[in-house]
OpenMM code with the backbone's topology and positions (N, CA, C; nanometers):
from openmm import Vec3, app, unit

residues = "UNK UNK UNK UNK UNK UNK UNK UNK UNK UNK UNK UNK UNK UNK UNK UNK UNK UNK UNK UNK UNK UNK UNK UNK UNK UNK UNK UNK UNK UNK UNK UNK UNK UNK UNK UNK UNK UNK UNK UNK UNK UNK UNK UNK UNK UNK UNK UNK UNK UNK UNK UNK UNK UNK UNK UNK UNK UNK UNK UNK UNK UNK UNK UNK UNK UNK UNK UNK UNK UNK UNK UNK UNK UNK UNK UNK UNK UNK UNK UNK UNK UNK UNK UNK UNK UNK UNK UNK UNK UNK UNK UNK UNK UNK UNK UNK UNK UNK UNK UNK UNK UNK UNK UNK UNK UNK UNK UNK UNK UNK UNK UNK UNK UNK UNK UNK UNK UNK UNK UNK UNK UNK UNK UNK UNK UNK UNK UNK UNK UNK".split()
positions = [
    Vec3(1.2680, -1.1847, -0.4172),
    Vec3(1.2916, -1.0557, -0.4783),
    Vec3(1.1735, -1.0148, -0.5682),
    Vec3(1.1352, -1.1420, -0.6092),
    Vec3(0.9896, -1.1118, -0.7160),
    Vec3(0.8616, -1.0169, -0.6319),
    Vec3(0.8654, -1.1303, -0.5345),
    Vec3(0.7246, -1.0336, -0.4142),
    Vec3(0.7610, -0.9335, -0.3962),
    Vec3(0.8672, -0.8770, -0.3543),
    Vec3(0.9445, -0.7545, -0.2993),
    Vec3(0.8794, -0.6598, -0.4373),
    Vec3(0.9151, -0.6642, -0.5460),
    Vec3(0.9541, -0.5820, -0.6438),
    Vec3(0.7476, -0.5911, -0.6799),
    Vec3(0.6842, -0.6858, -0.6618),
    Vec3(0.5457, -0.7052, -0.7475),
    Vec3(0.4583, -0.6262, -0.5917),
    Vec3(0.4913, -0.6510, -0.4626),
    Vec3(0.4778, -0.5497, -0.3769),
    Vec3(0.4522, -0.3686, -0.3884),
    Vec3(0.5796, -0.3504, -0.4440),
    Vec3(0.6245, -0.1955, -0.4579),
    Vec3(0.5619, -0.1335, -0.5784),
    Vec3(0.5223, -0.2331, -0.6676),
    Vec3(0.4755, -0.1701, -0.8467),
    Vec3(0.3696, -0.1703, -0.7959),
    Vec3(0.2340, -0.2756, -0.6809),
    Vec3(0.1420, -0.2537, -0.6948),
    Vec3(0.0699, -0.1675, -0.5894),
    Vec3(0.1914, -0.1175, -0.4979),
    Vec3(0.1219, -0.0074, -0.4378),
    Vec3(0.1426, 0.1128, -0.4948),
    Vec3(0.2332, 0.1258, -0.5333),
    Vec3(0.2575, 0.2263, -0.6379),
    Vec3(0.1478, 0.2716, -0.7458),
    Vec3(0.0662, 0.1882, -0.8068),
    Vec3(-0.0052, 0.1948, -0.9218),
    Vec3(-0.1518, 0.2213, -0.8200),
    Vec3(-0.1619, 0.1391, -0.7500),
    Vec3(-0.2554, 0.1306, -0.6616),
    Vec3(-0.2957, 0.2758, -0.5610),
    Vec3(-0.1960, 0.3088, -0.5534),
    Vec3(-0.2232, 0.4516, -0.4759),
    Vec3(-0.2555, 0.5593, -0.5753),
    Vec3(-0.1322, 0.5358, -0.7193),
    Vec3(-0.1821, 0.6201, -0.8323),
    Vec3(-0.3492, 0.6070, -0.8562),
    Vec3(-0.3718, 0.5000, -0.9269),
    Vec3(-0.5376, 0.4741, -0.9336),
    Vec3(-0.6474, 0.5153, -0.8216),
    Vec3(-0.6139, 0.5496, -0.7188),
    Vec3(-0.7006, 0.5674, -0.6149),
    Vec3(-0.7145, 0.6884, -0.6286),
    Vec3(-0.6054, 0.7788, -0.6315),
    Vec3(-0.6125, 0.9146, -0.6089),
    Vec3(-0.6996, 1.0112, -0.7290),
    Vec3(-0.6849, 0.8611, -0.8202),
    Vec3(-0.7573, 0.9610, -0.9485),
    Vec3(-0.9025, 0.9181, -0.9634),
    Vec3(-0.9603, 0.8260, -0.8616),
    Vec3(-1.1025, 0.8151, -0.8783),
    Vec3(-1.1410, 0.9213, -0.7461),
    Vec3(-1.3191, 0.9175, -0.7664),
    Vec3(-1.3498, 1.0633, -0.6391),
    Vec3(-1.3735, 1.0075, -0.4925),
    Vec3(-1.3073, 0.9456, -0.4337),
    Vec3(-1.3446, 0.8663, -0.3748),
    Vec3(-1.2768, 0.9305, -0.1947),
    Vec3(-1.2044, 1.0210, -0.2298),
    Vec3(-1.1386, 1.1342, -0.1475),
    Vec3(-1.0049, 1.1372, -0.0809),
    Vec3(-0.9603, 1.0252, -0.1781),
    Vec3(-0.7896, 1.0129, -0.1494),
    Vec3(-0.6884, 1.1202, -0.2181),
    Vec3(-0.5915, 1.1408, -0.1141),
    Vec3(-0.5453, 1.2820, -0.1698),
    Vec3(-0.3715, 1.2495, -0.2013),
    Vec3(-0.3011, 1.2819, -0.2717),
    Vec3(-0.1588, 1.2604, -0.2509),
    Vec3(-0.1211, 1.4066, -0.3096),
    Vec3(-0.0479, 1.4961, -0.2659),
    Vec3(0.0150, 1.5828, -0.3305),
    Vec3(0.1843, 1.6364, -0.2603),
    Vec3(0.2364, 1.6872, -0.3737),
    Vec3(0.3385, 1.7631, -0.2846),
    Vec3(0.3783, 1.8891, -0.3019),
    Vec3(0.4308, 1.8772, -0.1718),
    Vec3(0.4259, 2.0270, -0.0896),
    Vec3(0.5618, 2.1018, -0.1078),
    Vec3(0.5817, 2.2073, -0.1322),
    Vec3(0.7273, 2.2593, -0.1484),
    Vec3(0.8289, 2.2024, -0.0757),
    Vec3(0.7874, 2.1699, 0.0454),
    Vec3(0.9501, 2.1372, 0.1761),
    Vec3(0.8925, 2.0056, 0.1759),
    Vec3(0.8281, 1.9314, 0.0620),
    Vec3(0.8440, 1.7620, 0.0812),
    Vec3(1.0059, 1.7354, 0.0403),
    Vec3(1.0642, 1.6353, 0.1466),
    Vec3(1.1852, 1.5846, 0.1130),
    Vec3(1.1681, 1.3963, 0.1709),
    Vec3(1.2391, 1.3503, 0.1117),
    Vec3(1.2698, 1.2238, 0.1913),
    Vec3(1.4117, 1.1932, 0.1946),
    Vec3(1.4279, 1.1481, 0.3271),
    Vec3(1.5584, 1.1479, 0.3744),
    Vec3(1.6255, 1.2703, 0.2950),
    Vec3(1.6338, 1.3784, 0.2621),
    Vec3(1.7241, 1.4773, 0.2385),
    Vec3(1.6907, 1.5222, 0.0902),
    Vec3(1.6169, 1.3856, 0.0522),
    Vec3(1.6064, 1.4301, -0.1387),
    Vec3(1.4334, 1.4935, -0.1396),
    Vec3(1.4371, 1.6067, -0.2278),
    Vec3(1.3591, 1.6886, -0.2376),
    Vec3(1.2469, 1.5899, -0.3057),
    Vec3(1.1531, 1.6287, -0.2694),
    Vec3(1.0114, 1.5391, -0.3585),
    Vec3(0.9229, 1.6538, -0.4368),
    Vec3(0.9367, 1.7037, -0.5882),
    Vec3(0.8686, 1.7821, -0.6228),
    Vec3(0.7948, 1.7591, -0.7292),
    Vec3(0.7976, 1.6388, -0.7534),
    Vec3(0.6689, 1.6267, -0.8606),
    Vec3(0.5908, 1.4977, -0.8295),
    Vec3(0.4631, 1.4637, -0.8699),
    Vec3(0.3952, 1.4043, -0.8511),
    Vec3(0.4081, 1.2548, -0.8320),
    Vec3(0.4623, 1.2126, -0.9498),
    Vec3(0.5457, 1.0778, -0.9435),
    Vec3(0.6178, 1.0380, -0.8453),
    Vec3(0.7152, 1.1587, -0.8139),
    Vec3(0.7984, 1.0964, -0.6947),
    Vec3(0.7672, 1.0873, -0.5872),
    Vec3(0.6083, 1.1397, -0.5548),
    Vec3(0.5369, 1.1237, -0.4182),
    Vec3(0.4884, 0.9452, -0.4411),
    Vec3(0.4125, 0.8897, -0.5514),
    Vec3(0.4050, 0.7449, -0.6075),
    Vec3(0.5402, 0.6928, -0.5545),
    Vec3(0.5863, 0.7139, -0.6158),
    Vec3(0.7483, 0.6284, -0.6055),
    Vec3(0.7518, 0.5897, -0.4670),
    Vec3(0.7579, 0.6942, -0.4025),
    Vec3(0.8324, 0.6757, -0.2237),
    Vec3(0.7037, 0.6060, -0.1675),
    Vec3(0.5618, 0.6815, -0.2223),
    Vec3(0.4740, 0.5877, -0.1136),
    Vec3(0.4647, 0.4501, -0.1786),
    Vec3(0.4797, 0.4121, -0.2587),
    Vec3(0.5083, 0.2720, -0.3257),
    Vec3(0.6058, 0.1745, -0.2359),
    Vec3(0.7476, 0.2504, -0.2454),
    Vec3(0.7992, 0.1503, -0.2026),
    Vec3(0.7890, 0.1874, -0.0888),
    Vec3(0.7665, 0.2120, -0.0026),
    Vec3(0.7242, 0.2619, 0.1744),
    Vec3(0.6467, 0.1331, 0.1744),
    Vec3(0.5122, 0.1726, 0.1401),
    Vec3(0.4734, 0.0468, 0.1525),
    Vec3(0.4399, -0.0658, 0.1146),
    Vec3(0.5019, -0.0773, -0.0023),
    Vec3(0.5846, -0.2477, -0.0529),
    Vec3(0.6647, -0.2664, 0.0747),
    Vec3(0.7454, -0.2043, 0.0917),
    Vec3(0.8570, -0.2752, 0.2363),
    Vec3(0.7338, -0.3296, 0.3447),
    Vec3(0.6450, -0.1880, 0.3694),
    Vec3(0.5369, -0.2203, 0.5343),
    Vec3(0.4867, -0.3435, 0.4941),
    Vec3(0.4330, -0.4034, 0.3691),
    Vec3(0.3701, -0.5229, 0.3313),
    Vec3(0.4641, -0.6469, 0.3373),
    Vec3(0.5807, -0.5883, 0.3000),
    Vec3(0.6888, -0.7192, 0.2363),
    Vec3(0.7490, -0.7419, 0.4050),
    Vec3(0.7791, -0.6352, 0.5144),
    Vec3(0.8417, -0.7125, 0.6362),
    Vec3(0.7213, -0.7306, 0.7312),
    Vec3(0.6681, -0.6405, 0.7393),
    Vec3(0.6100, -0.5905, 0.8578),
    Vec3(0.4602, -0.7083, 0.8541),
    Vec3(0.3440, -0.7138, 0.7263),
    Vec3(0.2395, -0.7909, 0.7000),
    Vec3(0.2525, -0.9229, 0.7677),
    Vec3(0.3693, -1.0323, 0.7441),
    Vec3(0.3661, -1.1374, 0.7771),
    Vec3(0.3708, -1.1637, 0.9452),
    Vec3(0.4639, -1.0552, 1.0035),
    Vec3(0.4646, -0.9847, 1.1493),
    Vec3(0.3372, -0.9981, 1.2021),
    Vec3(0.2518, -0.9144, 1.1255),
    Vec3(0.1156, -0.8903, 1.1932),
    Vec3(0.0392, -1.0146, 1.2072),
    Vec3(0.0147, -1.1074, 1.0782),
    Vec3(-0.0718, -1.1812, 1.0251),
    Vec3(-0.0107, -1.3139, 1.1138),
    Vec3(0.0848, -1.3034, 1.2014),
    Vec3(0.1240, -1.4106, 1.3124),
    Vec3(0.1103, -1.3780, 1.3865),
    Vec3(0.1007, -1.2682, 1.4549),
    Vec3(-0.0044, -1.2190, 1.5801),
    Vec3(-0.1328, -1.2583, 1.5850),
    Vec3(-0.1844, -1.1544, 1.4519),
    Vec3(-0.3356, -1.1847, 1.4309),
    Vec3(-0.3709, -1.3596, 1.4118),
    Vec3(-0.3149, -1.4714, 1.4046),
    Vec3(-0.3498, -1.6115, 1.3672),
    Vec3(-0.4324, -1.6148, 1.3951),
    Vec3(-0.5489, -1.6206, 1.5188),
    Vec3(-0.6447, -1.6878, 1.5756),
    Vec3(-0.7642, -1.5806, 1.5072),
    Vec3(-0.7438, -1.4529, 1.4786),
    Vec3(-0.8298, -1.3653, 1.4193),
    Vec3(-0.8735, -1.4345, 1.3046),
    Vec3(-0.7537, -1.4522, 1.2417),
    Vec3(-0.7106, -1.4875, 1.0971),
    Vec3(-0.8189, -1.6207, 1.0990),
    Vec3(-0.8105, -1.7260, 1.1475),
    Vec3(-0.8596, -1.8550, 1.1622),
    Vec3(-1.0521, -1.8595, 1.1916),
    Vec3(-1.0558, -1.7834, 1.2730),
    Vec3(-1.1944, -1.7099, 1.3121),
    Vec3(-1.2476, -1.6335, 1.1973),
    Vec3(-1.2032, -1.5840, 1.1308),
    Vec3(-1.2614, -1.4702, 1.0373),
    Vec3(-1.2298, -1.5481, 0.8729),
    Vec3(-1.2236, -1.7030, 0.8954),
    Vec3(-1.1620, -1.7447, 0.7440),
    Vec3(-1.0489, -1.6490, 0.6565),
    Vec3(-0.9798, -1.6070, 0.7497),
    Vec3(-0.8843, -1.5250, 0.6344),
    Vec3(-0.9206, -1.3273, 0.5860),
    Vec3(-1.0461, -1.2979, 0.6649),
    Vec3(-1.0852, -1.1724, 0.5933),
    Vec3(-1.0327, -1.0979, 0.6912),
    Vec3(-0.9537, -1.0969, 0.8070),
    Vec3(-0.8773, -1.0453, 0.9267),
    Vec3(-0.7676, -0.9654, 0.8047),
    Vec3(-0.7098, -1.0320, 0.7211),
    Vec3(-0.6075, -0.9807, 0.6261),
    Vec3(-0.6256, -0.8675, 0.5975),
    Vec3(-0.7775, -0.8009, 0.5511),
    Vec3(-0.8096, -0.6804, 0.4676),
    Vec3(-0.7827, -0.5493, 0.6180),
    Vec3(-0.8495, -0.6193, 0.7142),
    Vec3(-0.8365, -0.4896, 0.8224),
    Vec3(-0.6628, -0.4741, 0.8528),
    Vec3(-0.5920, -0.5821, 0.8247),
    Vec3(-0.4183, -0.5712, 0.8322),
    Vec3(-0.3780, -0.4692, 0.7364),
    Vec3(-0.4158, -0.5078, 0.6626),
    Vec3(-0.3517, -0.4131, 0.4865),
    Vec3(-0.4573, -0.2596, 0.4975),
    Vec3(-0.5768, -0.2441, 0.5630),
    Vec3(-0.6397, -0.1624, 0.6287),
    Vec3(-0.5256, -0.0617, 0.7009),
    Vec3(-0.4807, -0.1369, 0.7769),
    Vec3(-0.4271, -0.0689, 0.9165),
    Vec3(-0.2522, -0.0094, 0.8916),
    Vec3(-0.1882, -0.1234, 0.7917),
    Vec3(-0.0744, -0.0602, 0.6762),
    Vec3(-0.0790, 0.0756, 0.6080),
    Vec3(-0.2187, 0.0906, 0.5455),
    Vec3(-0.2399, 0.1960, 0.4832),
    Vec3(-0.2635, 0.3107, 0.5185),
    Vec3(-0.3031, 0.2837, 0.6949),
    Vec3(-0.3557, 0.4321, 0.7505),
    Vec3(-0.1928, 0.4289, 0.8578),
    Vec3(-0.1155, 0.3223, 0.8545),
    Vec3(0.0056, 0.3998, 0.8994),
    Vec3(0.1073, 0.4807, 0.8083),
    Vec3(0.0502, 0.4443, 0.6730),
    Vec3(0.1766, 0.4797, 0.5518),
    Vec3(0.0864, 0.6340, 0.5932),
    Vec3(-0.0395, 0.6898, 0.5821),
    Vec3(-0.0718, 0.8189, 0.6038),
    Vec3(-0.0532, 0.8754, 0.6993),
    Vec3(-0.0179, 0.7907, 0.8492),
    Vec3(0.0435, 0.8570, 0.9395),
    Vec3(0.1868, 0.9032, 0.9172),
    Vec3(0.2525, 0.8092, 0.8600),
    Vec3(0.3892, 0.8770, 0.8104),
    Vec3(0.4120, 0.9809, 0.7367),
    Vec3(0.3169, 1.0233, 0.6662),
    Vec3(0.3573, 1.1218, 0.5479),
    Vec3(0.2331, 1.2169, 0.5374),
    Vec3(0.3038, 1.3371, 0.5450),
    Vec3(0.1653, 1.4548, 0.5290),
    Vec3(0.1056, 1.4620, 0.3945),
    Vec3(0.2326, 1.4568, 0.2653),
    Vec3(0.1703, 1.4274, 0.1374),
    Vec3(0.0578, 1.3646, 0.0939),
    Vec3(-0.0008, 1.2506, 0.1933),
    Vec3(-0.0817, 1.1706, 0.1826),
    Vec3(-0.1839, 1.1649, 0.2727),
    Vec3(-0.3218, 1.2215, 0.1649),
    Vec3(-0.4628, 1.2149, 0.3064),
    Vec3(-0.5873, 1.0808, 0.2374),
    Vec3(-0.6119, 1.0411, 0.3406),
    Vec3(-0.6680, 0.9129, 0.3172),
    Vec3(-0.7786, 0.8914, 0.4426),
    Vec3(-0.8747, 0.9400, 0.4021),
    Vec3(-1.0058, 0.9409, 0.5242),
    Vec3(-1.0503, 0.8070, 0.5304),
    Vec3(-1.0642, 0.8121, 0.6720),
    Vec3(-1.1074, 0.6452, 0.7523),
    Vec3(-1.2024, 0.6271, 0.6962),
    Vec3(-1.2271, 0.4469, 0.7128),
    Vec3(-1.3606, 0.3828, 0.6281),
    Vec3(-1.3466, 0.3050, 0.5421),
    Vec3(-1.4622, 0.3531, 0.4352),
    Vec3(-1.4991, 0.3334, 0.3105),
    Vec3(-1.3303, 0.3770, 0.2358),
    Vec3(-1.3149, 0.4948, 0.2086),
    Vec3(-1.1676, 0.4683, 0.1101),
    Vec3(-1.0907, 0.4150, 0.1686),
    Vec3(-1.0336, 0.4004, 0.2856),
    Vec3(-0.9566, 0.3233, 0.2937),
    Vec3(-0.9957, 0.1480, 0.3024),
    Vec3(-1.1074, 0.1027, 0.3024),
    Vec3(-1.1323, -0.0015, 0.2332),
    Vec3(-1.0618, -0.0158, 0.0785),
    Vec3(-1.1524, 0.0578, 0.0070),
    Vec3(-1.1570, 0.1039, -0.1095),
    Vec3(-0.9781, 0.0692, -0.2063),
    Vec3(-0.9243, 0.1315, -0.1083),
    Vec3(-0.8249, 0.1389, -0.1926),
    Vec3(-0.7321, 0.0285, -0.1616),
    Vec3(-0.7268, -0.0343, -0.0314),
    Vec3(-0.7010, -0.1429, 0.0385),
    Vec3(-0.7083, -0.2981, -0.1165),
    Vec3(-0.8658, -0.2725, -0.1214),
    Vec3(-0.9162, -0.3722, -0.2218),
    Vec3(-0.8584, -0.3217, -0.3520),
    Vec3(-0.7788, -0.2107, -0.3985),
    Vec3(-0.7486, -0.1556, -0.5159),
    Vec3(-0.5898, -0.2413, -0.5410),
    Vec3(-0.5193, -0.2124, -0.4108),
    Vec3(-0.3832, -0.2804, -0.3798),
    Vec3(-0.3891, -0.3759, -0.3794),
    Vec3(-0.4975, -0.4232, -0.3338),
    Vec3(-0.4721, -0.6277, -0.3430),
    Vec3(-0.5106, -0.6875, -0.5002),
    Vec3(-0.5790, -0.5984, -0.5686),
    Vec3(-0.6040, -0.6597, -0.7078),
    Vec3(-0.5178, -0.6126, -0.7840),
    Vec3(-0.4498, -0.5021, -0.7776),
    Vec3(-0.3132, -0.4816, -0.8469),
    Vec3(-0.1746, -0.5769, -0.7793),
    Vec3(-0.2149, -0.5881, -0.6892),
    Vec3(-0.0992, -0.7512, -0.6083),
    Vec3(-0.0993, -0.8952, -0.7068),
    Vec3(-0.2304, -0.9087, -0.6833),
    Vec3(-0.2709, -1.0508, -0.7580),
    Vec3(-0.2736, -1.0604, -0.9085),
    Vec3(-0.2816, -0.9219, -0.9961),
    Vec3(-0.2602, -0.9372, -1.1246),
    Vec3(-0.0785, -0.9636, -1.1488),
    Vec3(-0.0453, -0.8347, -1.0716),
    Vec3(0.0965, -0.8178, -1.0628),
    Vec3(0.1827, -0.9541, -1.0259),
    Vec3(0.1639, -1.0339, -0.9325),
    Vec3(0.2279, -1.1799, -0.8971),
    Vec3(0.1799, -1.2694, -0.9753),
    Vec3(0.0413, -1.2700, -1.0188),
    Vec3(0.0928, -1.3548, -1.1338),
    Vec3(0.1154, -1.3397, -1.2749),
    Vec3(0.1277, -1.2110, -1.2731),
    Vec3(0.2246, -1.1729, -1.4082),
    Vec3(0.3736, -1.2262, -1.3908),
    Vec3(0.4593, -1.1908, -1.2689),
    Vec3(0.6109, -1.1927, -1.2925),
    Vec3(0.5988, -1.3073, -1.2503),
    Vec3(0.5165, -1.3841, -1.1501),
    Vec3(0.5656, -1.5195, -1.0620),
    Vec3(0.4900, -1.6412, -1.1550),
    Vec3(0.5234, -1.6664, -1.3151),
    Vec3(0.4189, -1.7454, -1.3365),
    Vec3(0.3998, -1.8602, -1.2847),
    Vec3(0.5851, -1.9390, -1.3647),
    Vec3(0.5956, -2.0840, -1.2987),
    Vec3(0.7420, -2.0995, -1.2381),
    Vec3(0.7244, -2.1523, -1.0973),
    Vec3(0.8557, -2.1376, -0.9831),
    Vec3(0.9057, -2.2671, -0.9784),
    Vec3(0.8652, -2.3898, -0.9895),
    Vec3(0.8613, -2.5027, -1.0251),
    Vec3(0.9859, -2.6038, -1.0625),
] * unit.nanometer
topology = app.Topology()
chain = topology.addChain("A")
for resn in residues:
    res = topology.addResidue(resn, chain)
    for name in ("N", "CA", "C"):
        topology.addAtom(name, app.Element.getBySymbol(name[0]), res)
């Protein structure tokens, strides 16, 4: 439940922080933004939903991939991961018009923004499991 929840805060923060450097990531919303039925009209609540959107794509779907990808994974010492969490991020923008995120460089960019708000974030709540 810890990963789940340190997942969702750090894409959340992570997408916030991106959008506010110039780097050409866009999040806004649009009058007829709704999710599932509930209206999305302020800024935050575009954070919120793409947060936990993709906290879930990371928390079910990542480990999915990253057992497909094994032999990538094994070949590439482990840096196969970033083009995974890469490829997460440009489906969370396929899902949602609120959110523009040009191929490349930002989506590197912000890729590496989410994983260092991950790793502060887990080991803030996850200190000792023991």
């Amino acid at each position: 439940m810890k990963k789940l929840l340190s997942q969702i805060v750090s894409a959340g923060l992570g997408l916030w922080l991106a959008t506010l450097l110039p780097i050409g990531i866009v999040a806004r919303a649009y009058p007829d933004s709704n999710f599932f039925g509930f209206p999305l009209t302020a800024q935050w609540e575009i954070f919120l939903v793409l947060g936990i959107v993709l906290g879930l794509l990371n928390y079910f779907l990542k480990p999915l991939l990253k057992t497909i990808a094994l032999p990538l994974e094994i070949i590439t010492l482990g840096l196969f991961t970033i083009v995974i969490n890469m490829a997460l991020l440009w489906l969370l923008d396929l899902m949602f018009d609120e959110l523009y995120i040009p191929i490349y460089l930002p989506l590197l960019y912000i890729t590496l923004i989410i994983w260092g708000f991950n790793l502060i974030i887990q080991k803030l709540l996850i200190r000792n499991e023991n």
